[in-house]
C-alpha positions in Angstrom: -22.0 -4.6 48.0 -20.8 -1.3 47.8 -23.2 1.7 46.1 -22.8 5.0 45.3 -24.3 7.2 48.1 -24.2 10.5 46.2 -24.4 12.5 43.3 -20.5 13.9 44.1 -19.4 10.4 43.7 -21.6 9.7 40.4 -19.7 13.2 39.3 -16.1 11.9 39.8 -16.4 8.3 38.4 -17.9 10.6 35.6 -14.8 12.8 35.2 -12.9 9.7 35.5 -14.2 8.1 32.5 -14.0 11.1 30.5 -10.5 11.3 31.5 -9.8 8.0 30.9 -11.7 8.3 27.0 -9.9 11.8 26.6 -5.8 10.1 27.2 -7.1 6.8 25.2 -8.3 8.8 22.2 -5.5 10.9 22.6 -2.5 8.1 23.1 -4.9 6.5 19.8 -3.8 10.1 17.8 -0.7 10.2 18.3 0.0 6.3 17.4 -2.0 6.8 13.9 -1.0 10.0 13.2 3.3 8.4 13.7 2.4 5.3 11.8 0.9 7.0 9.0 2.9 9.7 9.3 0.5 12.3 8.7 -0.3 16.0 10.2 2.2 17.3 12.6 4.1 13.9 13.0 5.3 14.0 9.0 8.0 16.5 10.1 9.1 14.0 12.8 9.0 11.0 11.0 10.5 12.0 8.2 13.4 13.1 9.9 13.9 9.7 12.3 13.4 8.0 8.8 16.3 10.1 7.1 18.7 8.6 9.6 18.3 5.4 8.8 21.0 3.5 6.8 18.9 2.4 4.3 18.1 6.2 3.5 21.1 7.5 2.8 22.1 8.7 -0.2 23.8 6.1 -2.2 20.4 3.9 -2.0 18.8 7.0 -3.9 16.4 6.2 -6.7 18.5 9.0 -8.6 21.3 6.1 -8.5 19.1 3.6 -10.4 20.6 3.1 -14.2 18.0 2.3 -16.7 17.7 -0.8 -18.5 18.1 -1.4 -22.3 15.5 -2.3 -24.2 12.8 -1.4 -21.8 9.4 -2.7 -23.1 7.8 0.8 -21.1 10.4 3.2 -22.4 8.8 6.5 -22.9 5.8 5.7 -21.3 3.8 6.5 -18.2 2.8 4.3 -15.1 0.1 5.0 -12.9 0.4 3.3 -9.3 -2.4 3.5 -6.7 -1.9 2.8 -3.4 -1.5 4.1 0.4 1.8 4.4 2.0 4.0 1.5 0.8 3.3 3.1 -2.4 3.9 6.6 -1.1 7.6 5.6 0.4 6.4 6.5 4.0 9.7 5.5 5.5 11.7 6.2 2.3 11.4 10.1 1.3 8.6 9.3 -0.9 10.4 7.1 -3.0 8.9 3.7 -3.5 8.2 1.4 -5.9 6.9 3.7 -8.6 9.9 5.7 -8.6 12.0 2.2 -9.1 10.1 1.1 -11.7 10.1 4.2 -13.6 13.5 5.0 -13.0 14.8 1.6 -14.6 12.1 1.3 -17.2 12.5 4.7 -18.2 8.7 6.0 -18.3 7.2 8.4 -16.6 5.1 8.3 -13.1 1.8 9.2 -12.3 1.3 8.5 -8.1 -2.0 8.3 -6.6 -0.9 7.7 -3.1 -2.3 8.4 0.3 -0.9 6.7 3.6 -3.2 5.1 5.4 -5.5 4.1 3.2 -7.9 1.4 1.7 -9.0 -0.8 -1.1 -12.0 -1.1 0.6 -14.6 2.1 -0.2 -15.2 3.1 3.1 -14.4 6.7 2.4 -13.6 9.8 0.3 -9.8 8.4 0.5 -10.7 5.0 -0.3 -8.6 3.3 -3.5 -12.2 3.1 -5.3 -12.5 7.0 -4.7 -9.3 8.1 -5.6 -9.3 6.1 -8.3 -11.5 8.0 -10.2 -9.7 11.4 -9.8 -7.4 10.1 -12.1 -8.0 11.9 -15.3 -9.3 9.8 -18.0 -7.3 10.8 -20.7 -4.4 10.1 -19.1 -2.5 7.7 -21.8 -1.3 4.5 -19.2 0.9 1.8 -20.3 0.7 0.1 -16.9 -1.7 0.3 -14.3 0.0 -0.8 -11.0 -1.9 -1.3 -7.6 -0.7 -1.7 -4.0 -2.9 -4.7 -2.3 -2.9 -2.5 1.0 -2.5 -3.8 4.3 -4.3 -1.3 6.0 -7.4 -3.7 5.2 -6.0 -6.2 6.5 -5.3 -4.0 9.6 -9.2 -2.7 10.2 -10.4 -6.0 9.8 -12.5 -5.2 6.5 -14.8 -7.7 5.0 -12.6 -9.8 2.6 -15.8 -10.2 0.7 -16.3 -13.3 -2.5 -15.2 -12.7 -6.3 -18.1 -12.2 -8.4 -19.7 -13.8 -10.9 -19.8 -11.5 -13.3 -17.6 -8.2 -14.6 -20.0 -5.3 -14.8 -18.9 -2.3 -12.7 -22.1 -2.5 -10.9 -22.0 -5.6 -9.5 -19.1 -5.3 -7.5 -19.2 -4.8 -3.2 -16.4 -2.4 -2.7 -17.5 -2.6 0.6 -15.4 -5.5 0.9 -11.7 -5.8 -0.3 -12.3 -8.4 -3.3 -15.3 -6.3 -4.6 -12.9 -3.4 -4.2 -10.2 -5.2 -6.1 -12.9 -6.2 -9.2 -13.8 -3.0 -9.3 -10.6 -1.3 -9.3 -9.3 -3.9 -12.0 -12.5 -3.6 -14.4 -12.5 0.1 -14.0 -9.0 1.1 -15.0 -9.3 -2.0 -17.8 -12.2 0.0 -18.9 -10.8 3.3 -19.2 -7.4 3.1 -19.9 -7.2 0.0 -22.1 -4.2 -0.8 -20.4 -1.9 -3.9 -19.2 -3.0 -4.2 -15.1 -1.2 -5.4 -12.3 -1.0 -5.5 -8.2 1.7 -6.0 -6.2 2.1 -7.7 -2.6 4.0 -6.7 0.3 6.8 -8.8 1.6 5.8 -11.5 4.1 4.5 -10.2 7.4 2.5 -11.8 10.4 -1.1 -11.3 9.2 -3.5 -14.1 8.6 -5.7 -11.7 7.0 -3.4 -9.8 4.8 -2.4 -13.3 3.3 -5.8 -14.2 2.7 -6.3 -11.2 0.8 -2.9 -12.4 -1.6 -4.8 -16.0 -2.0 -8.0 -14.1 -3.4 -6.2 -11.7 -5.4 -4.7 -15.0 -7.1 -8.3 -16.0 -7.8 -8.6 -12.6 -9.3 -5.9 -12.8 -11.7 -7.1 -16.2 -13.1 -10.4 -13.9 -13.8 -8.8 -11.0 -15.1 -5.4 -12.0 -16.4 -4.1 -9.4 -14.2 -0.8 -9.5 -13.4 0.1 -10.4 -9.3 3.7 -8.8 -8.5 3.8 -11.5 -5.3 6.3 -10.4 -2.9 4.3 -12.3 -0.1 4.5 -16.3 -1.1 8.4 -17.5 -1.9 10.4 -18.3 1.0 13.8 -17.7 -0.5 13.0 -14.0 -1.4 11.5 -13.4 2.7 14.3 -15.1 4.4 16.7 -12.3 5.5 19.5 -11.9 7.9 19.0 -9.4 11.0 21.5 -6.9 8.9 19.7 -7.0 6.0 16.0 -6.5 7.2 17.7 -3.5 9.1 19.1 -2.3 6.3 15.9 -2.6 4.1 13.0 -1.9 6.3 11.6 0.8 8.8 9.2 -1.5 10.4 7.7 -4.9 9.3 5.4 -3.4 6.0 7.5 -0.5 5.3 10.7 -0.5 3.2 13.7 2.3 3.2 15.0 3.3 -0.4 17.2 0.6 0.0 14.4 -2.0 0.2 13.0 -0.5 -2.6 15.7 0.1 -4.8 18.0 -3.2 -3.8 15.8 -5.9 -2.3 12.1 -5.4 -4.0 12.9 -3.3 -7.0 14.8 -6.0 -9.1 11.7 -8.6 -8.0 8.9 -6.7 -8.8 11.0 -5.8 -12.7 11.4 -9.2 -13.1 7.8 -10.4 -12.7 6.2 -7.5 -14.3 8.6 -8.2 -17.4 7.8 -12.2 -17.3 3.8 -10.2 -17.2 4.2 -8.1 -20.0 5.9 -11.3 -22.0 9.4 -9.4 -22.2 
């Protein structure tokens, strides 16, 4: 077997490691930082993402026409959610904008990219959610089920028995869910709904769209479910091009032309209009 015979070779398998850890943690950075499209790689994504055909100008929310007759007109959304609901690839146009745009109420965005349901930090959904200001007057409450839970590998967690605020885990994504549901039923008295992202390859993430079913017979929440009918994910080559930036994250034109009118129509079959 062969050994170390001195301390100068302990010192450069040392130095080695280091390096090693240093470029991983590094090359680790760099590939958040892209994805997420936060600190200095914004700039940079933002401007690969303005290229795409989907981005370009005639997919604009500004182009959206209001409907008649909305059931929300003159009133104000909140949406809460991490990048999806940002528009990471999109300008910052996602679906709040749609949905406001064609409903003709106002927005109020709570977004953050690369973040959780799951209270597992200051930028959690569950701590965000209560920097909303109270008196805020919502006629919709609209949540993103995040994928970034389903990502980390976070506890999905069991729905509870009961619908006190303190006896939810939002350690876990369901608990997070209950809470976030109970607490913005609580203080805005409002109508409250998630929404799903299109399909994707993630056992996990689909799991989390089974519970959040469960949750809505519980709640009478309203599920905007992008994730479970096979008609609306089958797409040609050209048209997932055209719609998306990567497999969770749509352009304006997935937004505006592919998910927009969906998500409308099931909130309006929700709200009973």
């Amino acid at each position: 077997m062969a050994m170390v015979k001195n301390k100068s070779d302990w010192k450069g398998i040392l130095v080695a490691v280091i390096a090693f850890m240093v470029v991983f943690l590094l090359l680790q950075f760099v590939f958040i930082g892209w994805v997420a499209g936060v600190g200095p790689f914004r700039r940079l994504k933002e401007a690969r993402m303005s290229h795409l055909e989907g981005n370009q100008q005639e997919y604009d929310v500004s182009n959206v026409q209001p409907m008649e007759g909305s059931p929300l007109a003159g009133g104000k959304i909140c949406i809460l959610g991490s990048s999806v609901a940002f528009g990471s690839g999109s300008g910052g146009q996602a679906v709040g904008e749609y949905l406001a745009a064609r409903l003709g109420a106002q927005l109020y965005k709570e977004a953050v990219s690369g973040t959780t349901l799951t209270d597992v930090g200051d930028t959690s959904y569950v701590s965000r959610l209560k920097t909303i200001p109270a008196g805020e007057g919502f006629d919709l409450f609209l949540c993103q089920l995040s994928t970034n839970d389903a990502a980390a590998s976070l506890p999905l967690g069991e729905v509870a028995e009961g619908t006190d605020l303190d006896g939810f885990d939002t350690s876990t994504v369901t608990g997070a869910m209950e809470y976030i549901i109970a607490y913005a039923k609580e203080t805005w008295g409002c109508p409250v709904a998630f929404f799903t992202e299109c399909r994707y390859e993630s056992s996990r993430y689909e799991a989390m769209v089974e519970v959040l079913k469960e949750l809505q017979v519980k709640w009478g929440i309203g599920v905007l479910d992008l994730w479970s009918d096979d008609e609306f994910n089958t797409l040609t080559d050209q048209e997932l091009q055209l719609y998306m930036t990567d497999s969770v994250h749509p352009t304006k034109a997935g937004y505006n032309l592919w998910w927009g009118p969906e998500l409308e129509r099931q909130l309006l079959d929700f709200l009973g209009k």
